[in-house]
RODOGU-56751 format. One record per residue (C-alpha): x, y, z. Coordinates in nm, 2 decimals, m for minus. Example, Ala and Ser with C-alpha at 12.3 -4.5 7.8 and 13.67 -1.06 7.14 Angstrom:
REM RODOGU-56751
xx:1.23; yy:m0.45; zz:0.78
xx:1.37; yy:m0.11; zz:0.71
//
This chain:
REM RODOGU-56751
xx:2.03; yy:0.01; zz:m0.39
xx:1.67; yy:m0.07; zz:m0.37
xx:1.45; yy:0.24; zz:m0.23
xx:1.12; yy:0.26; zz:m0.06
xx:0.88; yy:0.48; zz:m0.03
xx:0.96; yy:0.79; zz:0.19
xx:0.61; yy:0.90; zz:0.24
xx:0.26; yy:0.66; zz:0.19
xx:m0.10; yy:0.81; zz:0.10
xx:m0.28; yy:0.60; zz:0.34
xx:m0.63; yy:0.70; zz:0.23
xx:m0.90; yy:0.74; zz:0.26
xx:m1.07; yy:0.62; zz:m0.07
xx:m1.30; yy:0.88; zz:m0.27
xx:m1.14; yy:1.13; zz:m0.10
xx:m0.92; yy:1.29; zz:m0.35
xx:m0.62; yy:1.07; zz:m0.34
xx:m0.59; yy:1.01; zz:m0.71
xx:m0.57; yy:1.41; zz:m0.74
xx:m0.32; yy:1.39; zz:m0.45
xx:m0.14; yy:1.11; zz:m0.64
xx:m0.12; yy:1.34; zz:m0.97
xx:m0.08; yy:1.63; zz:m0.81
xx:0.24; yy:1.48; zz:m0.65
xx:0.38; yy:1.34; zz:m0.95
xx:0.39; yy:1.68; zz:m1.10
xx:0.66; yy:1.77; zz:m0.87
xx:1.04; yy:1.73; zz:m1.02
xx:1.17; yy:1.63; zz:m0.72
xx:0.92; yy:1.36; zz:m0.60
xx:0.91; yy:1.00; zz:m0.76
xx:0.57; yy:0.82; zz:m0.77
xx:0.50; yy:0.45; zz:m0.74
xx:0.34; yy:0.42; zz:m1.16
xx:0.09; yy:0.23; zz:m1.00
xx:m0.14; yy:0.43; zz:m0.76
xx:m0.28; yy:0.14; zz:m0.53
xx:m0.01; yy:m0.09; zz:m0.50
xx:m0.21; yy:m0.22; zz:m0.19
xx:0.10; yy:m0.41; zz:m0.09
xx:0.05; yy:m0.37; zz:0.29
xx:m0.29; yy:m0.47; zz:0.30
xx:m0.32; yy:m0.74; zz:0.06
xx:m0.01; yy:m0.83; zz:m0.02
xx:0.19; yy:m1.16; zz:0.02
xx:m0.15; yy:m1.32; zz:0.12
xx:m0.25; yy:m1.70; zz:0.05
xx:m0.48; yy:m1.71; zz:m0.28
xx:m0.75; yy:m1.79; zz:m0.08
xx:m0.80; yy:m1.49; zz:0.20
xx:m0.75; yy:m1.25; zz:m0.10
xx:m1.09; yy:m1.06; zz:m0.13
xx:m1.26; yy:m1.17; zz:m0.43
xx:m1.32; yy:m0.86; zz:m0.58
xx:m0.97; yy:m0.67; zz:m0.49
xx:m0.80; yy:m0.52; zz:m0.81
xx:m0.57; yy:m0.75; zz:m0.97
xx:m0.33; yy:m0.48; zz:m1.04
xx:m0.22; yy:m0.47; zz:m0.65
xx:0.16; yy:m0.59; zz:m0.54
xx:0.12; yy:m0.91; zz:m0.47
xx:0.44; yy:m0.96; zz:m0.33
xx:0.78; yy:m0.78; zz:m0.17
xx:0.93; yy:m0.82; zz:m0.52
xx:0.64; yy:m0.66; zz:m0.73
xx:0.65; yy:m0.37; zz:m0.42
xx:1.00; yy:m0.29; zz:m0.47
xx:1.00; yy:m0.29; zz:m0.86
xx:0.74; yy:0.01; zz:m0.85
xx:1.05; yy:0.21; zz:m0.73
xx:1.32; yy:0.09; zz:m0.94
xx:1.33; yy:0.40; zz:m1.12
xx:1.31; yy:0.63; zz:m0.81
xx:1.70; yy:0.75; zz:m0.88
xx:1.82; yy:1.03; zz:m0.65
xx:1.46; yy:1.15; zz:m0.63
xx:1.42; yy:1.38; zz:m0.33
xx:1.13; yy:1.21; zz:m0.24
xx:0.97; yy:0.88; zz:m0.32
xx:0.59; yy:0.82; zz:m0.22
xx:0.30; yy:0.62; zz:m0.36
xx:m0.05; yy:0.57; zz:m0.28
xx:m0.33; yy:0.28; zz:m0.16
xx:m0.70; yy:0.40; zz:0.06
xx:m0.69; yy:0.06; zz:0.10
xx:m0.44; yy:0.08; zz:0.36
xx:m0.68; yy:0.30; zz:0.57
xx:m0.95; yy:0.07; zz:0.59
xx:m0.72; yy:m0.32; zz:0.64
xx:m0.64; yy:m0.33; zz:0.96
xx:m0.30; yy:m0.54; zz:0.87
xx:m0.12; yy:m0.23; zz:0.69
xx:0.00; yy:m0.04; zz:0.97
xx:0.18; yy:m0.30; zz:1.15
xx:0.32; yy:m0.41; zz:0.80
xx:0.43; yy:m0.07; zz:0.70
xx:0.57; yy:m0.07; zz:1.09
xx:0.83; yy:m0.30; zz:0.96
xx:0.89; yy:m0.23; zz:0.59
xx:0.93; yy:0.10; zz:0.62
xx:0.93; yy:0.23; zz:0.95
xx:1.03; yy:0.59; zz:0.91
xx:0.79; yy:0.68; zz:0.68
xx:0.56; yy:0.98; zz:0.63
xx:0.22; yy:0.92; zz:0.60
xx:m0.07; yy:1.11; zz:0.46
xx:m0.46; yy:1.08; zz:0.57
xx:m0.76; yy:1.27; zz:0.34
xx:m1.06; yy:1.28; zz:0.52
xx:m1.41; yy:1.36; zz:0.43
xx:m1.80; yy:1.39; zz:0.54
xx:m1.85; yy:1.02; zz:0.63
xx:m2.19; yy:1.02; zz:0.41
xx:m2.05; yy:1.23; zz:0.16
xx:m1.77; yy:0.97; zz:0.10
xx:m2.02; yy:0.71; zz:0.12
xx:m2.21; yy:0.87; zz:m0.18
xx:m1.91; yy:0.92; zz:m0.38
xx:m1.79; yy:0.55; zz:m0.34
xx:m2.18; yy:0.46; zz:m0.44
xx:m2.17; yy:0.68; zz:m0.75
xx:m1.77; yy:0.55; zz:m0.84
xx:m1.93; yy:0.15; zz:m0.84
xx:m2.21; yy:0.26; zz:m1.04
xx:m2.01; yy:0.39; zz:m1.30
xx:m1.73; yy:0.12; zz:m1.29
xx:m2.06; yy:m0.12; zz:m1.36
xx:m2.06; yy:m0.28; zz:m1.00
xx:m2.33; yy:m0.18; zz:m0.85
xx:m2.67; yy:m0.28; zz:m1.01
xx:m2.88; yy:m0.06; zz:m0.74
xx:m2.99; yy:0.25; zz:m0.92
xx:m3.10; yy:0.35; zz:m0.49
xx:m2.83; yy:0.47; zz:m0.29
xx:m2.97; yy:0.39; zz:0.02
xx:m3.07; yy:0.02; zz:m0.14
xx:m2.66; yy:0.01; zz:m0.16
xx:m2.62; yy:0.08; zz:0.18
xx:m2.91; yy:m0.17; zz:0.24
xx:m2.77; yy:m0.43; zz:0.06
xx:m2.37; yy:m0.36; zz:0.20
xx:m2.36; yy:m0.63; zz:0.47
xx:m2.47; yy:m0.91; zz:0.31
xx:m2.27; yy:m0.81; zz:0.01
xx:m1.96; yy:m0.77; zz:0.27
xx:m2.04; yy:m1.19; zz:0.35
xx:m1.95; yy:m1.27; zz:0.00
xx:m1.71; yy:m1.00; zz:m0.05
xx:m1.50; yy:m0.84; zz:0.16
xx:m1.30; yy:m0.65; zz:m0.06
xx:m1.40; yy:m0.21; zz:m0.05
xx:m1.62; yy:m0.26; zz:m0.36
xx:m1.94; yy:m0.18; zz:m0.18
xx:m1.84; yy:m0.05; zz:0.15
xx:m1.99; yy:0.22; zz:0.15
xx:m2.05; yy:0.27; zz:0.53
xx:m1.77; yy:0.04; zz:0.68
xx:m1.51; yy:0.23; zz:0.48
xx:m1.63; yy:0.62; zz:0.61
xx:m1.58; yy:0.47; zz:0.97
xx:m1.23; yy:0.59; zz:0.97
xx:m1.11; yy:0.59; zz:1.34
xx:m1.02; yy:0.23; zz:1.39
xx:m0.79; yy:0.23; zz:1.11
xx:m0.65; yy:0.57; zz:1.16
xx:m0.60; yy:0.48; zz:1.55
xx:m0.39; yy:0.18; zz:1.44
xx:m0.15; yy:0.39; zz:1.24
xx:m0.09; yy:0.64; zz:1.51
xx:m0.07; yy:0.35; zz:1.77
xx:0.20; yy:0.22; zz:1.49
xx:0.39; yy:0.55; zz:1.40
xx:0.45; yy:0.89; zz:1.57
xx:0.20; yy:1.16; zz:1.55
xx:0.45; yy:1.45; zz:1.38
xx:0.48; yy:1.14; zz:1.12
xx:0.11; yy:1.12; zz:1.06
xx:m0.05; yy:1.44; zz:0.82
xx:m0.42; yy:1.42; zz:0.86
xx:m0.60; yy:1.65; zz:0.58
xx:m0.95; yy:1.70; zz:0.51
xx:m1.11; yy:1.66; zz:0.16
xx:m1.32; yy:1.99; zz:0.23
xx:m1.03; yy:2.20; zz:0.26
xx:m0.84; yy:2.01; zz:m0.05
xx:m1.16; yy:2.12; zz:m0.23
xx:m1.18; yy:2.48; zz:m0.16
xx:m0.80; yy:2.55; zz:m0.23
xx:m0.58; yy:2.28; zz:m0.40
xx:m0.25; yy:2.49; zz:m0.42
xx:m0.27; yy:2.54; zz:m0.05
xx:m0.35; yy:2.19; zz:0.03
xx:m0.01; yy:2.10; zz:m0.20
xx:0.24; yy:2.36; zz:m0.07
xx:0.15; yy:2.18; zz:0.29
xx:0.19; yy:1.86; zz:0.17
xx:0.52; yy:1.93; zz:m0.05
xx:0.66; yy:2.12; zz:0.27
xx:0.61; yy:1.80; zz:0.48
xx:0.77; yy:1.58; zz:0.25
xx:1.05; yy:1.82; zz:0.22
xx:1.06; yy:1.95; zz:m0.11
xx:1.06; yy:2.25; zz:m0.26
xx:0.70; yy:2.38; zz:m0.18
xx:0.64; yy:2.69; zz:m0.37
xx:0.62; yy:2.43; zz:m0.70
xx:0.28; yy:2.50; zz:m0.87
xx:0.08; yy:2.18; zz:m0.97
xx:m0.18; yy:2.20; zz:m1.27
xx:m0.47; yy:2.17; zz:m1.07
xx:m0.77; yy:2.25; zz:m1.30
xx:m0.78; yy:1.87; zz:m1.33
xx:m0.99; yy:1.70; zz:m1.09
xx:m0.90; yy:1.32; zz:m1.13
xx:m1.15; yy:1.01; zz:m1.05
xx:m1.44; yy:1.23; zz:m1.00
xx:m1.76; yy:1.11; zz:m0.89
xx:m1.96; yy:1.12; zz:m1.27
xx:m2.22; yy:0.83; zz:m1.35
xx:m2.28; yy:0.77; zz:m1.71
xx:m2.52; yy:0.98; zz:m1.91
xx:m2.66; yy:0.70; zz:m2.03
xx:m2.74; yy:0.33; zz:m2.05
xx:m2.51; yy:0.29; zz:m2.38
xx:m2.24; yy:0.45; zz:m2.22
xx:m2.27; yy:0.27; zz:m1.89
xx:m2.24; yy:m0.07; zz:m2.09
xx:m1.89; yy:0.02; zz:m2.25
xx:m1.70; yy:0.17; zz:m1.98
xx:m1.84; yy:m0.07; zz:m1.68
xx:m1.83; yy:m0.38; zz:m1.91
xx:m1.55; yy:m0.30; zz:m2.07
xx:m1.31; yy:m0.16; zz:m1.80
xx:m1.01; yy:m0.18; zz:m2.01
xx:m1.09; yy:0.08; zz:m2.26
xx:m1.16; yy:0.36; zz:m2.02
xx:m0.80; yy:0.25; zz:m1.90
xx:m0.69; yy:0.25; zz:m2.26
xx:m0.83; yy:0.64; zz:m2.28
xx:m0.68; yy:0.76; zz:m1.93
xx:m0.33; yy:0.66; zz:m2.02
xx:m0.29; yy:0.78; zz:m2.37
xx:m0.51; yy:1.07; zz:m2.35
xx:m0.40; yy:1.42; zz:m2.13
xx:m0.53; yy:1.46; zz:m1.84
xx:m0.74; yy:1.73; zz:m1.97
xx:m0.87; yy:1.58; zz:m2.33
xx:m0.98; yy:1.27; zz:m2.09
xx:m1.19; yy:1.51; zz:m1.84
xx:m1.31; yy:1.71; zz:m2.12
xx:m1.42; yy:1.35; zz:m2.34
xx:m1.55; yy:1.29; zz:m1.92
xx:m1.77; yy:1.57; zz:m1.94
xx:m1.96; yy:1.47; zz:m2.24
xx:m2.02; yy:1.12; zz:m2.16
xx:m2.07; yy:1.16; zz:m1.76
xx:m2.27; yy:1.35; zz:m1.58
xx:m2.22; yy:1.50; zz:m1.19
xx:m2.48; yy:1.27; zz:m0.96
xx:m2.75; yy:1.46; zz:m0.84
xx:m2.67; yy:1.60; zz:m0.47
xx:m2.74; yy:1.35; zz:m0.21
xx:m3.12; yy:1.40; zz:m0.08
xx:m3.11; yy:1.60; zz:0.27
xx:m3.36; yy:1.33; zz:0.42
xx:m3.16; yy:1.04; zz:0.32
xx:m2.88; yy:1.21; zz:0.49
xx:m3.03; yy:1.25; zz:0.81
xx:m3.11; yy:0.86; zz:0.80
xx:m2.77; yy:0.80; zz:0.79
xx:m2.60; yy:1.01; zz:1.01
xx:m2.68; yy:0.78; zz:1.30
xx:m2.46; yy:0.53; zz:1.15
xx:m2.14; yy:0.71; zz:1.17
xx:m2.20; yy:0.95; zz:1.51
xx:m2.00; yy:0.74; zz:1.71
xx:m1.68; yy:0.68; zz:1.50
xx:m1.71; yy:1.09; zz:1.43
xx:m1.72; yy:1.12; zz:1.80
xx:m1.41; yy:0.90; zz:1.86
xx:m1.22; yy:1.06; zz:1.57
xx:m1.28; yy:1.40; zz:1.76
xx:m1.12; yy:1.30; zz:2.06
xx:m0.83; yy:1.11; zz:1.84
xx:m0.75; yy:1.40; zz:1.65
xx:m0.87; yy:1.69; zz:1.92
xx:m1.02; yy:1.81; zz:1.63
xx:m1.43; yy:1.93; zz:1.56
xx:m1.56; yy:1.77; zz:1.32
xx:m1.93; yy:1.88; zz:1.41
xx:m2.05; yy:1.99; zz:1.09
xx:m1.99; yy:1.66; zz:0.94
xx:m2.26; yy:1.50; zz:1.21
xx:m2.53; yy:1.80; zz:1.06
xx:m2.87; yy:1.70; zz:0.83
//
């Protein structure tokens, strides 16, 4: 009997998902897609041609490659997996409606600018983003959106999150829609877990190895080590999977360095951009999200 997932990661991206992803893989009673980012329901079974030109070519393109991610799922308690993409393509909710319509889903959110830097540092040390200038990024995003609308460089259009998220609770019921916040996963992991293992329905008072902080936002120390690991993607692929999780931060420590914090007055030039969609999110969510609207 072919099983689907029980519960989606919806997004959003550089907001701690790949942690998330980890984090739920640890658990003995929870079965993981072995791809995080299957990005079936948003680009899957599309013709060649509407497929973004920069989307990852590791995605499932089709029902078939879905469903073989959870051929090994067994008697697995619970069965999840894991694509930000979903968040931001406005096709996934309807096509998640049908595949799997009982689903769980999970939403990390974060400081709109914030994510919007994190995304600008992750493209910069993947090698896709030439722009040493964040803002020149940000600058550059729309046109770069004309020839490319995959998430590569959205750094604004994918910390809008409203639209999408409104289209997944217009899709699913609310008790079956777990919005987080990437502030609160930061300060206390463990807590952030038991919630999530408790919603899922397993056993909750499992203890994750959290000292691991996957996917971080590093950008290479150096031009020489910028060269190999965004020219040469696959061996920093090669390293992550047969490497521990903690021999690969530690190797990520001396060859990456934390971007410097994001310049106060550049932030107050953005925050115009996203006031509108933070405002709308409030009322979605009945939530205050004030602080993420301060300079």
């Amino acid at each position: 009997m072919i099983r689907l997932p029980d519960f989606v990661v919806i997004g959003a991206a550089r907001c701690a998902t790949t942690s998330l992803y980890e984090y739920l893989r640890q658990h003995p009673q929870v079965f993981m897609s072995p791809e995080k980012e299957t990005d079936y329901f948003s680009l899957g079974d599309l013709p060649q041609d509407e497929v973004p030109p920069g989307a990852s070519r590791y995605r499932a393109r089709t029902r078939a490659e879905y469903e073989a991610q959870f051929a090994l799922a067994g008697d697995a308690r619970a069965v999840g997996e894991a694509s930000p993409t979903y968040l931001f393509y406005s096709r996934s909710a309807d096509r998640m409606g049908r595949v799997i319509p009982d689903a769980k889903l999970i939403c990390v959110l974060r400081d709109p600018v914030e994510r919007a830097y994190s995304h600008w540092a992750l493209a910069r040390r993947s090698g896709f983003e030439p722009l040493a200038d964040f803002e020149a990024g940000v600058a550059a995003e729309d046109e770069r959106w004309r020839q490319d609308w995959s998430m590569r460089h959205t750094y604004v259009r994918a910390s809008l999150y409203h639209d999408g998220l409104r289209a997944f609770l217009d899709r699913f019921p609310r008790a079956r829609v777990l919005v987080l916040m990437f502030e609160d996963f930061a300060r206390d992991p463990l807590a952030m877990m038991r919630e999530v293992y408790r919603y899922i329905g397993v056993e909750e008072n499992f203890v994750p190895d959290v000292g691991v902080r996957y996917n971080r936002s590093l950008l290479p120390r150096n031009a020489l080590v910028r060269e190999a690991f965004g020219r040469h993607p696959r061996l920093r692929r090669l390293l992550l999977r047969n490497l521990s999780p903690r021999v690969a931060t530690r190797i990520g420590n001396l060859l990456m360095r934390r971007p410097p914090g994001l310049d106060p007055r550049v932030r107050a030039r953005l925050l115009p951009r996203f006031e509108a969609d933070v405002r709308a999110l409030e009322r979605l969510l009945a939530r205050d999200l004030g602080d993420w609207l301060k300079s």
